[in-house]
Every structure is written in C-alpha cells, then in structure tokens.
N, C-alpha and C positions, 0 to 999 in steps of 0.2 A: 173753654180756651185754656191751654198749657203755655204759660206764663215761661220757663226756662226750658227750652228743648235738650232734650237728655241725648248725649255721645255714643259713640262708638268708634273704638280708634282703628284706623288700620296698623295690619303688624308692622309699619316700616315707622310709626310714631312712637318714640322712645316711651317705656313705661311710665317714667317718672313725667311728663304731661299729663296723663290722667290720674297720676299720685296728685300733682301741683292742684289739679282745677277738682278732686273731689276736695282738698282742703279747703278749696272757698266754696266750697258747697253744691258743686255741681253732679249730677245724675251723669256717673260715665262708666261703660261699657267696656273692655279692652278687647283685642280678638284673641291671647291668652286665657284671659277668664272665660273666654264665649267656647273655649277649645274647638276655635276657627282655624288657629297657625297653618300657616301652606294653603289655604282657601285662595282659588283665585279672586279677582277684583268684583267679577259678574256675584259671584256667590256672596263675598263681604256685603255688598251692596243691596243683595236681596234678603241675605239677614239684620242687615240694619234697618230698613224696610219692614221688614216684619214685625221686628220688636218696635219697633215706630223711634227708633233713633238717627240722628244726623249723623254721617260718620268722617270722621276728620281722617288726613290722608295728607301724603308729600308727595303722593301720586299724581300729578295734572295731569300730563299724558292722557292716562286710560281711565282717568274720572270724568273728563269733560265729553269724552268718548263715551261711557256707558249715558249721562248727562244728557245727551243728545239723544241716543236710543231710548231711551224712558220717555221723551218728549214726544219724539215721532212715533211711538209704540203706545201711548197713553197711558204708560205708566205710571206711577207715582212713587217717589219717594220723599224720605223726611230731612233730605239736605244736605248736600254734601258741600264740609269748608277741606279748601287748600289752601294748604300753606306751606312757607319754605322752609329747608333741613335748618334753621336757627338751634341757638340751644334750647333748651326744656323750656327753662324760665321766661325766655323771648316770646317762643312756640301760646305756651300758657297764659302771658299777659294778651297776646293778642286776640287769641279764643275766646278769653275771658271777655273783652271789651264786646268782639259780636254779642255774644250770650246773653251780656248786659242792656243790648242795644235792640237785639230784634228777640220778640215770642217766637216759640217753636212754630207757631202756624205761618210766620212770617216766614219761616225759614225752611218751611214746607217745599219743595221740589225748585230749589234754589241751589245754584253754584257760587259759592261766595268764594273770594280769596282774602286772607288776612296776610 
C-alpha cells in the first residue's frame, strides 16, 4: 500500500504549486518536466495513469468528463483533485491537507475537489 499518492500537475496549475508541495515533501510530477505542454486533457490523464500518479488540474469541465468515461469504460486511473484558480499557497495548502488525509489507494479512480 502507497501511503502518499504522487501528482501530476496539469499545464493550467502554476509551477510554483508543485514547487510549494515538493517542499513538504510531496512526490510531484509537472507536465513541463513530463514535456507533455500542449497535450490535450485525454492524453494528460492517460499519462498520469501510467505513471501511476493523481493529477491535479483547474480543469473541472473536461476532468469530470474524462472522470466519467474511465468509469463507464472500465478504466482506471490514480485520481484526479480539482481545484480553484486560488493563489499557489491557497492551491498547495489545500492539496496538502487531501494528501495528508487519504492514501494513494484511497485516492485511486476518485474525483475529489479541494
């Protein structure tokens, strides 16, 4: 069992959120480092998927939408948190607190909002 589920951000979540929460220690991914930039939402999601990471997003729209298709399709992925354009530090306390709160397995093919 994986105790802290490891990120991945989408491009629309400012860098410095995954600056903020590897400082407390967190396992994160950005789609910069992943030289995903311009990936649409399908493809973010099926490389976050892959690498077995949750991926954080300001996207609700087309995440609760792909969210769904993964459900009816039998898919599986490792979690997707939305949350709102706040600033960085806002963004990062509140990730933090899920992260704190539920295991990666818990957080396994889950729509959370923070």
């Amino acid at each position: 069992m994986r105790v802290f589920a490891a990120l991945y951000t989408d491009e629309d979540v400012a860098n410095l959120v995954a600056t903020l929460l590897k400082s407390r220690g967190f396992d994160v991914s950005t789609t910069a480092e992943a030289k995903n930039s311009g990936c649409l939402d399908p493809e973010q999601l099926t490389y976050a998927a892959t690498e077995h990471r949750c991926i954080l997003t300001h996207n609700r729209v087309d995440y609760e939408r792909l969210h769904l298709t993964y459900l009816q399709t039998g898919q599986h992925h490792f979690g997707i948190i939305i949350t709102p354009q706040h600033n960085a530090y806002e963004v990062a306390k509140r990730v933090s607190i899920i992260l704190d709160a539920l295991t990666a397995d818990e957080i396994c093919d889950q729509l959370l909002y923070v």
